[in-house]
C-alpha positions in Angstrom: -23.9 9.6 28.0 -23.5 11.7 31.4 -25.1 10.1 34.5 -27.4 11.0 35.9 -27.3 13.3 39.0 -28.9 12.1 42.5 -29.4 12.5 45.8 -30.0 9.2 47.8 -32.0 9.1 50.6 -31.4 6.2 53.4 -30.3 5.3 57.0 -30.3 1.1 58.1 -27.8 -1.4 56.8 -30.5 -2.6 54.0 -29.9 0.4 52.0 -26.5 0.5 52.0 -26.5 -1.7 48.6 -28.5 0.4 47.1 -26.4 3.2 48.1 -23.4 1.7 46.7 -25.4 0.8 43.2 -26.6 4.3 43.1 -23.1 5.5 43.5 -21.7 3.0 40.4 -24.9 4.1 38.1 -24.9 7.8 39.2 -23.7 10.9 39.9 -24.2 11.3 43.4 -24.7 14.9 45.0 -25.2 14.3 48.4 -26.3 11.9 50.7 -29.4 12.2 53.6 -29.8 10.1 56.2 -31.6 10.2 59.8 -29.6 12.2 62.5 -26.8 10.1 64.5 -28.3 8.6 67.4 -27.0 6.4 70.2 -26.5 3.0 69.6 -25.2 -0.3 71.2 -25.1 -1.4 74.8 -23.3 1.9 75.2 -25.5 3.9 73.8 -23.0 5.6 72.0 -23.8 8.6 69.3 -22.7 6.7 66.2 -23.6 6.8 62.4 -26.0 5.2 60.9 -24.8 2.4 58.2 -25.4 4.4 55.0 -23.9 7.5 56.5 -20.8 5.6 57.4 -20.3 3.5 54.2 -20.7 7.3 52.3 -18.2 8.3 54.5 -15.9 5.3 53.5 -16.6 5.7 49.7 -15.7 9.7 50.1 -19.1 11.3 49.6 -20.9 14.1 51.2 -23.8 13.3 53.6 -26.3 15.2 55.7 -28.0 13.6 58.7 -30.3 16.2 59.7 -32.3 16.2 62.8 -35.4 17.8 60.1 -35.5 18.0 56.6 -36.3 21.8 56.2 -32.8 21.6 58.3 -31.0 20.8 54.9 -33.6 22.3 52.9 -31.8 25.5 51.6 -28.9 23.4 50.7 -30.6 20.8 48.9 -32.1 23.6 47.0 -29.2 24.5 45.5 -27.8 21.2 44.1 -28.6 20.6 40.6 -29.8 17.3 40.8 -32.0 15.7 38.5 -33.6 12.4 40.7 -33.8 11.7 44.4 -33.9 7.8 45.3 -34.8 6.8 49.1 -34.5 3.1 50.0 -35.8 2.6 54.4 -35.3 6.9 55.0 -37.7 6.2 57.9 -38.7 10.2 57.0 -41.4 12.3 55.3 -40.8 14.3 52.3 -42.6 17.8 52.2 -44.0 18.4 49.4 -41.5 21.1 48.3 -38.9 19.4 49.0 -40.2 16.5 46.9 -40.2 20.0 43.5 -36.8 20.3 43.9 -35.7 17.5 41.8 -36.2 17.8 37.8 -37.4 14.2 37.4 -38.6 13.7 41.4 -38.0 11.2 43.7 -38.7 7.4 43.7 -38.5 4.9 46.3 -37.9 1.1 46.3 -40.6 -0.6 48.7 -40.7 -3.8 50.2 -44.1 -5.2 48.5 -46.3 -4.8 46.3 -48.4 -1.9 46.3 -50.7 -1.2 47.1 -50.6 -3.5 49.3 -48.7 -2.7 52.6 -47.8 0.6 52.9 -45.5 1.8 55.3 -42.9 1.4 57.6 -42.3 -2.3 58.0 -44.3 -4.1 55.0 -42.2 -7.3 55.2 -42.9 -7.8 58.9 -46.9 -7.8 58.2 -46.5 -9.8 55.1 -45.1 -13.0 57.3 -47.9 -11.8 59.7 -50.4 -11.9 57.5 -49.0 -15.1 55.7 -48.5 -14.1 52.4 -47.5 -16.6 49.7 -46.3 -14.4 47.5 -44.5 -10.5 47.9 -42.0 -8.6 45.8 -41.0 -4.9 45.6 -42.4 -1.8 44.1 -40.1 0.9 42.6 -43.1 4.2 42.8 -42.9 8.1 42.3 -43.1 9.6 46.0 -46.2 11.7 46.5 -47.1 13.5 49.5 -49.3 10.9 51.0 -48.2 7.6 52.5 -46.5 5.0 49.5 -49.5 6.1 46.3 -47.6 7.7 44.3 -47.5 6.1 40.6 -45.3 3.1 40.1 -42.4 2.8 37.6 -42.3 -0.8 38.1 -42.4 -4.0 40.3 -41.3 -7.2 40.7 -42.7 -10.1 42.4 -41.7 -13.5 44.0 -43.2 -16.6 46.1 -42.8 -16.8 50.3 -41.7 -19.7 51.4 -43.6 -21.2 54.7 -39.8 -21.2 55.9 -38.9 -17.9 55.7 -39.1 -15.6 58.3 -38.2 -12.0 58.4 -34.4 -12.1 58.1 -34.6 -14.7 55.4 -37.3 -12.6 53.4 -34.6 -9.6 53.2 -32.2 -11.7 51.9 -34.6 -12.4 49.2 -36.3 -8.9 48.5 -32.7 -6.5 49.2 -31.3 -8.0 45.0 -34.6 -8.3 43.6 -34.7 -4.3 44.4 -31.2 -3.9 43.4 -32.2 -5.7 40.2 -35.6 -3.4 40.3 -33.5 -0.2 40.4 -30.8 -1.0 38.1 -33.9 -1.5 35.4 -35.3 1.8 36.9 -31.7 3.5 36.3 -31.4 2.6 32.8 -35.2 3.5 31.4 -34.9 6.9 33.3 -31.2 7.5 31.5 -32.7 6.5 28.4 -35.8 9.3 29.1 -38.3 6.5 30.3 -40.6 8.0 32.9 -43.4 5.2 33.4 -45.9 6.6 35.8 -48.8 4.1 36.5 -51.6 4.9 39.0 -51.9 2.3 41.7 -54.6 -0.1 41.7 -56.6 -2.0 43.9 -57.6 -1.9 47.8 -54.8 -0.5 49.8 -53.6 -2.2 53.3 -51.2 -0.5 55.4 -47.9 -2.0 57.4 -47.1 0.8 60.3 -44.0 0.5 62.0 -43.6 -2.2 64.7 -43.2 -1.7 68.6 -42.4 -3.7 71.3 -46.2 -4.1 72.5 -46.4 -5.1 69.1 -44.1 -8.0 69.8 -46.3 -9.8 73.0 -47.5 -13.2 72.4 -50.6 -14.2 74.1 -51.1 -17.7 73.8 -54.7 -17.1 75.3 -55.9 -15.2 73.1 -53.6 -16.0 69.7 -54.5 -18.8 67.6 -51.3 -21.3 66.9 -51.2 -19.6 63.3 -51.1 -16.4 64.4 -48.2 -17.0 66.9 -46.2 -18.8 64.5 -46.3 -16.3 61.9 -45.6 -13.4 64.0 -42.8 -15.2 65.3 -41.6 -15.5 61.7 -42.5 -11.8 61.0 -40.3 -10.5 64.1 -36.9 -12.7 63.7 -35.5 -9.2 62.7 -36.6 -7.5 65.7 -37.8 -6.6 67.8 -38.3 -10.4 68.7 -41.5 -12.3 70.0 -42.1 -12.7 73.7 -44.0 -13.9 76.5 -44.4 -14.2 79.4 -43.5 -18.0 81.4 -44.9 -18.5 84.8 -42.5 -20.8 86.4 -41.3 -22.3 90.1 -43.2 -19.2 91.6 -41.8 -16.3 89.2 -42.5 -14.3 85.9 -39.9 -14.6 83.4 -39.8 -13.0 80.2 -39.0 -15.1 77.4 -38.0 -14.3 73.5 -39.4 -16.8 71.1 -37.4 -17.5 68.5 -38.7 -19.9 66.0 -42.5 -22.3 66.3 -43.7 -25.1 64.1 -47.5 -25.3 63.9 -48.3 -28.5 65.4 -50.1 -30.8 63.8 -52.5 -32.2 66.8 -53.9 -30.3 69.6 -55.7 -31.6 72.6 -58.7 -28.9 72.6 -60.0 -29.2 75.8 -56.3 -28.0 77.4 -56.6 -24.4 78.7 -54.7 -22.0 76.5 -51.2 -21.6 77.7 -51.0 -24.8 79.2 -47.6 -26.9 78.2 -49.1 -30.0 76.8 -45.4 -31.9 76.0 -41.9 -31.2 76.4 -40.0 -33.3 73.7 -36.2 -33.4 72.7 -35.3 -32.2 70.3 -39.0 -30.8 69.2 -39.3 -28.3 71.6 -42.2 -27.3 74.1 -46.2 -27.8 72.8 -47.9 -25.4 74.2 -51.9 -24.8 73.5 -52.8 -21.4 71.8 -56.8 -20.4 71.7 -56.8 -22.8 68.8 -54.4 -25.6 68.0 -51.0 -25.5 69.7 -47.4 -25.2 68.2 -44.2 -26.4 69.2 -41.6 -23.6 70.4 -38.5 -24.9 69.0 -35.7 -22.3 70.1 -35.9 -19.3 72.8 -33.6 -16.3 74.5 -33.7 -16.3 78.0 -33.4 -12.8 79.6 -30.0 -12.5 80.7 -28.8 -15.6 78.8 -27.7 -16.6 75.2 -30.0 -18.2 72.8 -31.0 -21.8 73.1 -33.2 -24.3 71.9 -36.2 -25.0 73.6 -35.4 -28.4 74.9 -32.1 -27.2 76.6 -34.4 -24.1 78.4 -36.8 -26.8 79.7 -34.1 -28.9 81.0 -32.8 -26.7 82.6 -35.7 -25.4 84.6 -37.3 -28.3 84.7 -40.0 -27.9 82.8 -42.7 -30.1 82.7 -46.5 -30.3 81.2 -48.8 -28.3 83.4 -51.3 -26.2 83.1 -51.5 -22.4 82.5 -47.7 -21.8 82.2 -47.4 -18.8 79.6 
């Protein structure tokens, strides 16, 4: 049986495995990723990850600044599927014509829940217990099209954002690989999405402020979780006379609070727990931060070392 022929459609480092099973499963015509962009403390033009592991395994790629850039092109490849895994990019709707069979994209949850740009982020925000991934037919609007299938697993209270990856990058290998095979053997499941949708835009850095005044202790431990990929948590730490910004890095929810503390106030520093600080409801132990300017640390060790003590209104 020939392969089929594809076009895959992908830019960070998470899609670079499914790049690589797309290339032993498939046919693959060309490659599209975002346009090169500066990167590093340099801010150096340099590939994205898919576009330089193509470039390592010998195959053509296309990083357009727009997609009508590469849309002539495109139209005159004869492939049959498109597959996008984290593009970051809209298809037009002719461009999504061109292929015989379409385009499908693997999705990090299950839909509809959590459509968008970062729908693993908002699952730890939102404290899911359970997640999974969504292989769906794209349609011009944002992550309805039809599903082919999905597969679901449990979130631990331990994982955070980096951890959840690890978990949902082979469950969508495993999810395409199945996709692969029914579409060889002239499977096209198309089921309508069902249920209220909730969307998962893309995060930013205001996006990433704690406000221990105004956050209960859940929500600032599970937005820590939801950001350990970036961009991290931080606040704000009033301290010896100065404003310091301050990444937080990882929380446990304590499991006492003393209510009547003002919110922000540091109610313990305890080796090797961390720093309780009171949130608008309950507090939570910050267990590890990253000073600005410094490496990463435990909590303890930052405390020491500016002599932190229990006060009041300190973040």
């Amino acid at each position: 049986m020939s392969k089929l022929k594809t076009i895959f459609f992908g830019t960070p480092e998470i899609s670079v495995p499914y790049l690589e099973l797309l290339h032993e499963l498939t046919d693959i015509q060309l490659i599209v990723t975002q346009a090169d962009k500066p990167r590093g403390r340099g801010m150096v033009i340099t590939p994205c990850p898919v576009k330089q592991r193509a470039l390592e395994l010998g195959l053509p790629v296309r990083s357009p600044e727009k997609m009508k850039d590469i849309f002539a092109e495109v139209q005159q490849i004869p492939f049959e599927l498109g597959v996008a895994v984290a593009f970051g990019k809209i298809f037009r709707p002719d461009f999504l014509a061109l292929p015989k069979l379409g385009i499908i994209n693997v999705h990090f949850s299950l839909l509809p829940l959590l459509r968008g740009a970062a729908p693993v982020q908002h699952s730890l925000f939102q404290d899911f217990k359970k997640t999974g991934v969504s292989v769906f037919w794209i349609e011009p609007g944002l992550d309805d099209g039809p599903l082919f299938l999905q597969k679901e697993i449990d979130v631990d209270p331990a994982d955070n954002a980096e951890t959840l990856f690890k978990k949902l990058i082979p469950l969508g290998l495993t999810a395409l690989r199945e996709t692969l095979v029914q579409i060889s053997l002239g499977t096209l499941t198309k089921t309508p999405q069902t249920g209220t949708p909730t969307l998962a835009p893309m995060i930013t850095k205001e996006d990433a402020v704690l406000d221990f005044t105004q956050m209960t202790a859940p929500q600032i431990h599970h937005k820590v979780r939801g950001l350990a990929c970036g961009p991290k948590a931080r606040t704000t730490i009033h301290l010896n006379g100065k404003d310091e910004l301050l990444q937080i890095l990882h929380t446990q929810l304590a499991n006492n609070s003393q209510e009547n503390a003002a919110p922000g106030t540091v109610l313990a520093v305890e080796s090797p727990r961390g720093i309780l600080v009171k949130c608008k409801q309950g507090s939570i132990w910050i267990t590890e931060v990253h000073p600005a300017g410094k490496k990463p640390m435990s909590a303890v060790a930052y405390a020491n070392g500016r002599g932190l003590q229990p006060t009041a209104g300190i973040f």
